[in-house]
C-alpha positions as CSV (number, residue, x, y, z in Angstrom):
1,X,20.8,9.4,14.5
2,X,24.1,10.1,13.0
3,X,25.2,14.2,12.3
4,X,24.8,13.3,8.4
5,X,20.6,12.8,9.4
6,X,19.9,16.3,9.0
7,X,16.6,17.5,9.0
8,X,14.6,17.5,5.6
9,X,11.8,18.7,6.4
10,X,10.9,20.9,9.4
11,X,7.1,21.5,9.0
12,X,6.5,17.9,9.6
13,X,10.0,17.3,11.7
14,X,11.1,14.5,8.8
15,X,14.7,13.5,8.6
16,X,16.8,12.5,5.9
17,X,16.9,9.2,6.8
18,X,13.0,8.8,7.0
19,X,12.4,10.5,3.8
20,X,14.5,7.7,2.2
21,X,13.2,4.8,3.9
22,X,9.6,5.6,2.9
23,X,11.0,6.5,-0.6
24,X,12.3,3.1,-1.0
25,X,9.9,1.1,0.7
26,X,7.0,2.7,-1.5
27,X,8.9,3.3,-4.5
28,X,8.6,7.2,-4.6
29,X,10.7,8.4,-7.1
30,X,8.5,11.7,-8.2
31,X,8.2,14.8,-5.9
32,X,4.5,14.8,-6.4
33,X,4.3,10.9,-5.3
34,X,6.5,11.4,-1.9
35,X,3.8,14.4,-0.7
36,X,0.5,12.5,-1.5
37,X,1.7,9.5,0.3
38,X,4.8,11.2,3.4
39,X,3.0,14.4,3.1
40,X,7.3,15.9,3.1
41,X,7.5,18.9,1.4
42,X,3.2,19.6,2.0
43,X,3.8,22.7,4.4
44,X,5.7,25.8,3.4
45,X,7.5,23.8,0.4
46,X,11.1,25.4,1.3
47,X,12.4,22.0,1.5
48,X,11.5,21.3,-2.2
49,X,14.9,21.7,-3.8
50,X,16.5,19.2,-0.9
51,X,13.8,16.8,-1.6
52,X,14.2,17.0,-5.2
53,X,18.0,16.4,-4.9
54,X,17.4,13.6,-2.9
55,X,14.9,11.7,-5.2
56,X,17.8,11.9,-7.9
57,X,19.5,10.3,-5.9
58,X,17.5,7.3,-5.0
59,X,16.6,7.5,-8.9
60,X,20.4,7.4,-9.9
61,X,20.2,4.5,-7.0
62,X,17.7,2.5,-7.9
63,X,18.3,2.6,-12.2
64,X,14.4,4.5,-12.6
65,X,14.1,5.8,-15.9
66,X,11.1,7.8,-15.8
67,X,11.4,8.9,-19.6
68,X,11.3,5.3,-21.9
69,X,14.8,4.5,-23.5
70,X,12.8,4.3,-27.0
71,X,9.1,5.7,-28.0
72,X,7.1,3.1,-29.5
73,X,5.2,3.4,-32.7
């Protein structure tokens, strides 16, 4: 564990580096998604904003558009 791994979420003891790994090995790219299936960020929700910063991130990573580039009609 490296001094960057800092500790995402405390109610459930979760790293950063755990939070991504099951974020990219499920494809979790909504808040929502990563509780139901990591339970991160089900306890006192404090670690929200860090959570939500990091699925950006793995958004920005991965090219995930979750709003269509065009609507169809």
């Amino acid at each position: 564990m490296s001094c960057a791994d800092r500790m995402l979420c405390a109610c459930l003891g979760l790293r950063e580096s755990e939070v991504r790994a099951a974020v990219r090995a499920q494809s979790l790219f909504e808040l929502a998604d990563l509780v139901a299936k990591t339970e991160a960020g089900a306890g006192c929700t404090c670690c929200h904003p860090d959570l939500k910063a990091l699925l950006q991130d793995e958004r920005e990573r991965a090219g995930y558009l979750s709003e269509p580039i065009c609507s169809a009609r």
